[in-house]
N, C-alpha and C positions, 0 to 999 in steps of 0.2 A: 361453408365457404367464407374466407375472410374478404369482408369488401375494405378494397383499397381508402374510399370516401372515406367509409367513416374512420379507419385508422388512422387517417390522416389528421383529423377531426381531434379526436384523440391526441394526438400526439403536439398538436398545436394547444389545447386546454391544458395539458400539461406542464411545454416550453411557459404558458400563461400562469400557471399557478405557482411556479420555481422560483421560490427569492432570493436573491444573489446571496449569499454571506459577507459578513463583515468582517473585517481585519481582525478582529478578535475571536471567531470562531476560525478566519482561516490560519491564524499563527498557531490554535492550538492541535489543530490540524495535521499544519506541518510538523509542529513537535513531536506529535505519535509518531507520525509515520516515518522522522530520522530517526525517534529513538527505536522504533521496531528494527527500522536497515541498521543501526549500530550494532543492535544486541543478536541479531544475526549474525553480525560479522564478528562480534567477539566471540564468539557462542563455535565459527567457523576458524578463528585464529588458535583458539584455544585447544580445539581439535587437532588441528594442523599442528600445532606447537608439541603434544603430546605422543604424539606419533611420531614426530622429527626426535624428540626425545627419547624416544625407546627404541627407532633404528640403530642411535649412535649409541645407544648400552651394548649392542647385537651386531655394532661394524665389521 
């Protein structure tokens, strides 16, 4: 059975052990994770664009 105490316990030594990031791990951060939504979306443009293309061969 999970006792609520001590997860609680837990969960506070944890928030306690977490060290905030600095602006240079969190820019590079950010940078992964636009370039990942970019290349997604080109990844999904490039699809779209390809299949818009072969409709209008077959108008």
């Amino acid at each position: 059975m999970v006792n609520p105490r001590q997860t609680l316990k837990d969960m506070v030594n944890t928030i306690k052990l977490a060290k905030k990031s600095d602006k240079d791990d969190y820019m590079q951060h950010l940078r992964l994770v636009l370039l990942g939504i970019a290349g997604i979306g080109g990844i999904g443009f490039i699809i779209e664009f390809t299949f818009a293309v072969i409709n209008l061969g077959h108008g």
